[in-house]
N, C-alpha and C positions, 0 to 999 in steps of 0.2 A: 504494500500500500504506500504512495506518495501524498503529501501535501501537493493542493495546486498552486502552481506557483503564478496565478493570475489572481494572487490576494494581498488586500492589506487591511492593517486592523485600525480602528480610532478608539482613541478612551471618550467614552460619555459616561461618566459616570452613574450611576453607582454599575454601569455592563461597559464591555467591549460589545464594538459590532467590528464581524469580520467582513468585508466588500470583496463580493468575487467582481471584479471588474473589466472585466470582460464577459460578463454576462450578466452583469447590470444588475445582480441580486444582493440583496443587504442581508445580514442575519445578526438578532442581537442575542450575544451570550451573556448568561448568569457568570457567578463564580465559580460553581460546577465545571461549565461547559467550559469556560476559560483555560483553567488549569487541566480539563481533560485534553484542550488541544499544544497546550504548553509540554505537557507531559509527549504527543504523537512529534509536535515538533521535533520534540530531542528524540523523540525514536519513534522511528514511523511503526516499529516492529512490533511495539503495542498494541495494533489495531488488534481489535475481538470485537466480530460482528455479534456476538452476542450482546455488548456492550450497549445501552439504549442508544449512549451518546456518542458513541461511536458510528454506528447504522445512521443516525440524523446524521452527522458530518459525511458519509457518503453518498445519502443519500441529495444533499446539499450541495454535491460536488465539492465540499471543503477538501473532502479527501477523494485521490482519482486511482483507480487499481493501476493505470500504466501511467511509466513514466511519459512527462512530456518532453518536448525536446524545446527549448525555448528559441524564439525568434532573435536572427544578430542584430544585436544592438550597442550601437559604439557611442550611444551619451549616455547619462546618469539614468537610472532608476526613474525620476520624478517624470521625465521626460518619456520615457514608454509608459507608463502608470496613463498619464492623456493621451497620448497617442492611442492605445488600444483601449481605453475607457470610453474613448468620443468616435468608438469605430461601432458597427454592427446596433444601429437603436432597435430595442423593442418594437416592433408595429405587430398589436393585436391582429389584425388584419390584413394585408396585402390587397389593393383595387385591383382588381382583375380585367377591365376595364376602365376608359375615359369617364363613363356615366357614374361607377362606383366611386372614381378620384373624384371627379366633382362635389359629390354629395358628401362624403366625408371631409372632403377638405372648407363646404359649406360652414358642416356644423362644427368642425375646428375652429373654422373665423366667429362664429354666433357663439360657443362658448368662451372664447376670448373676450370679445367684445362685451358681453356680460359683467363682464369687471370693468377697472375706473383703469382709462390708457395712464401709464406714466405721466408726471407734470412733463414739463417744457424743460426747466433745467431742474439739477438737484441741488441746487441752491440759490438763493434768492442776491440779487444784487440793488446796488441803487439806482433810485430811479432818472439820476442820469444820466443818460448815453453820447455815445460818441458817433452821429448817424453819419455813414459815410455813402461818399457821392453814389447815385442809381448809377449802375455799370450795365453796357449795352453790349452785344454782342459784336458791334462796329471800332468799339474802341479796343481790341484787338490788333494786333498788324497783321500785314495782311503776307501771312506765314503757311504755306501747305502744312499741312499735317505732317505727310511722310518726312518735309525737311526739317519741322520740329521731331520728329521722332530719331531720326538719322542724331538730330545734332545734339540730343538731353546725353549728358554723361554726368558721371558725380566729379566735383570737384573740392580739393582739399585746401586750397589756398585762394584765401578773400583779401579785399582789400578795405579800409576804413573809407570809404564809397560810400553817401547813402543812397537809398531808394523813395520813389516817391511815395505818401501815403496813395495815391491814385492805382500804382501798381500793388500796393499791398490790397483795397478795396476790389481791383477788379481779380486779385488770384484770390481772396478770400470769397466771392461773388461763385466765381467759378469750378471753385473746388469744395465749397461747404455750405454753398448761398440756395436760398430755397428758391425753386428758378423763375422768374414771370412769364418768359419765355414758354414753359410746360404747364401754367395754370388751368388750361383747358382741358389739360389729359383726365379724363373719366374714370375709376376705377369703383363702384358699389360696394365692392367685399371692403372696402377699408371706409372707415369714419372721416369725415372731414380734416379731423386733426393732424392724419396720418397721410392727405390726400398729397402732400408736397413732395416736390422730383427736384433734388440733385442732379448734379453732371456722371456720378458715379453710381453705378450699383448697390444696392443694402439689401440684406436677408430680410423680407418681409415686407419689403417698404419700410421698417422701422428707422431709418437716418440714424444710426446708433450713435457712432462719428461723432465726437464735437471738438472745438478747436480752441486753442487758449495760445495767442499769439507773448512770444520774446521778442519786443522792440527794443534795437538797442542804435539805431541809426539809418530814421526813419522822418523825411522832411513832414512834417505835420504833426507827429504825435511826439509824444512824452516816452523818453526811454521807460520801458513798462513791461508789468505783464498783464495781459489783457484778455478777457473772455469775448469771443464772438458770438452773437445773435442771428442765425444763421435767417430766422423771420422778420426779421427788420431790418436786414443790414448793417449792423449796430453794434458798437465795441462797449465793453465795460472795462473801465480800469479796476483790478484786482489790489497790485499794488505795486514798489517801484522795485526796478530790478538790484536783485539781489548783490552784497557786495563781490562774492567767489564768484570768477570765473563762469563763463557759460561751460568750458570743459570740464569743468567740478560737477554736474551735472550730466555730462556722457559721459561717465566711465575715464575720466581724463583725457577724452581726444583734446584737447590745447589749441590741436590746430586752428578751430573754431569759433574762437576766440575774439577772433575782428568782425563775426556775421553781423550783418546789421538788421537781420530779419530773419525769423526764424517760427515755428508753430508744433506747438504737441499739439499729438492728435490723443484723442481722448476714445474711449468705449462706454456707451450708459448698456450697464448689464442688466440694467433692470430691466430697460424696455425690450432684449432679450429675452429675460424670463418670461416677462409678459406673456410674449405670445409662441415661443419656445422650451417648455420646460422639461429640457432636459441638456444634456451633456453635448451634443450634436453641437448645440448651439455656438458654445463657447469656440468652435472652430472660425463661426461667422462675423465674431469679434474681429478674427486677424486678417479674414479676408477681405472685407468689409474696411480696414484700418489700411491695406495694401493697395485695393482699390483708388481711395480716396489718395493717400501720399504718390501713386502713380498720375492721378489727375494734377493736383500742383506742381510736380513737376514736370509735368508737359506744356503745362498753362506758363508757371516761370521761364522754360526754355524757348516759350514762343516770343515769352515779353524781353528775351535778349541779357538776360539773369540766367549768370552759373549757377548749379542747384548741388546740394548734399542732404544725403538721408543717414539717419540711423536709429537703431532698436535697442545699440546700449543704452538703458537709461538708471541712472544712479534714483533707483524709484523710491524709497523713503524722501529722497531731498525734491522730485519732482512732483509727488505727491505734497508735500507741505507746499512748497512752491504755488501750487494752483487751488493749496484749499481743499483738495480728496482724499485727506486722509480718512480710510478708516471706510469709505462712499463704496457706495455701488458705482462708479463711475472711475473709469483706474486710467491710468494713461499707458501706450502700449507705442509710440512712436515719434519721431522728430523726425520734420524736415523744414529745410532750408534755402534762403538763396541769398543771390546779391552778387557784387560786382569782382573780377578778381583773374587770373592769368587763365584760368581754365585748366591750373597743371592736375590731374588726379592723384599727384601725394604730393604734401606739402615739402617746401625748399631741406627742413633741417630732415625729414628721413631721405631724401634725396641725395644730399650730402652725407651723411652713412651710407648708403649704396655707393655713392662714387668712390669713398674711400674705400671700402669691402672690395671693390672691383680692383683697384691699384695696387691693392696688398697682396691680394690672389694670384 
């Protein structure tokens, strides 16, 4: 007999529950059961199906008669735990048809809807704002597509350059702005509230995405950090930017340092849960957060702004930073732009490479 090794245990006190997750089943143990599986851990050789609590743990699949062979996996534990947690969901049913998909997926939207949609934001700001200019889809240059696609790269070295507020309005318009443009699109299955189109795609139509701009060298606004209004076109100052370093907040990228603009993106998980509740879900977080960072910098590489993204984020210091500690709404990305040589690694790792090469 083996333990399955597609388990992990939480303390809730006064029980443990063990999580087979990968097959999405909870079990909460006594004290009993606890130490009777403490005891098979250390020796699986113990199992006696006559044992009550033995038979449940097989029958539970806690315990598996043949070994499994486990899938290769070259990062940490934590990291296949989601990966195969958020694989394989439950569905009672499978639609065997288009007519079957529709009617259930009906009354998934009428059961949702049934409850109160998440607010607007999850925290309340003052009432006043920074409304910035109505942005048109003319005030664009006039950029193919394929030659902003050809020409977006990431870049590691900026210059003390600013940008105008007019380009930060029309990339915030275009990459998180709720569009006028699309006001007329139709959709019944979803509520009014929920009725507004982005430039990028969301799981559900939910807009999960929200954005909290680093102004640090921006003609019109206040070095700041700033939450956007993605319904009004609207900034709110949060507060001024911090003394460390913007690369005290990546993970020490440094090179950083001089960006004059820059944007976390954000995730409201609630409004996830909302109308996803389950595990699946949380994948839609990141696609949904990649989405959107691939829109700004397509929009920045058309407005003639070199752009840099990144996922390190030193998340305790950018969570107090924007005010979500502790929130259902977590920050999951950075990106940036502004003006600068176009190199993609900055001059000092540059210079270690030339010298690495001359030694060699």
């Amino acid at each position: 007999m083996h333990i399955n090794p597609c388990l992990f245990v939480l303390a809730r006190p006064p029980h443990q529950i063990v999580w087979n997750y990968e097959r999405h089943t909870q079990f909460e143990l006594d004290l009993h059961y606890s130490i009777r599986l403490a005891q098979l851990i250390a020796n699986p050789l113990q199992f006696d199906i006559n044992n009550a609590i033995d038979a449940d743990f097989l029958k539970a699949d806690i315990l598996i008669e043949e070994p499994r062979r486990p899938i290769e996996w070259h990062w940490d534990e934590l990291s296949r735990i989601f990966h195969i947690g958020t694989k394989n969901i439950p569905c009672a049913q499978v639609p065997r048809d288009v007519n079957e998909w529709a009617k259930a997926y009906l009354q998934h939207c009428n059961e949702v809807l049934s409850s109160p949609a998440p607010p607007a934001r999850t925290r309340t700001y003052p009432a006043d704002r920074i409304v910035l200019a109505p942005c048109t889809l003319v005030d664009m240059p006039n950029a193919s597509l394929s030659q902003t696609l050809v020409g977006r790269s990431t870049s590691r070295s900026f210059s003390e350059q600013t940008i105008s507020i007019e380009q930060v309005g029309i990339l915030l318009y275009l990459t998180l702005g709720y569009l006028n443009e699309r006001l007329g699109v139709q959709d019944t299955s979803r509520p009014d509230a929920l009725g507004v189109r982005r430039s990028s795609p969301s799981g559900g139509g939910l807009n999960a995405c929200e954005g909290y701009l680093y102004v640090r060298n921006v003609t019109g606004l206040a070095p700041g950090i700033y939450a956007y209004h993605p319904d009004a076109h609207a900034l709110s100052p949060i507060r001024s930017l911090p003394d460390e370093p913007l690369g005290n907040l990546l993970c020490g990228q440094h090179f950083i340092n001089p960006l004059p603009f820059g944007l976390f993106l954000t995730s409201r998980f609630d409004k996830l849960w909302w109308k996803y509740p389950h595990s699946r879900a949380s994948r839609m977080a990141f696609v949904e957060t990649g989405h959107v960072s691939q829109t700004f910098l397509t929009v920045a590489t058309a407005l003639g702004l070199d752009t840099w993204l990144t996922g390190a984020l030193a998340d305790r210091e950018v969570e107090h930073l924007l005010g979500l500690e502790g929130a259902c709404e977590q920050p999951l990305f950075f990106v940036g732009c502004g003006h600068g040589d176009g190199q993609v690694h900055c001059k000092e790792l540059m210079a270690l490479i030339d010298r690495q090469e001359v030694v060699s």
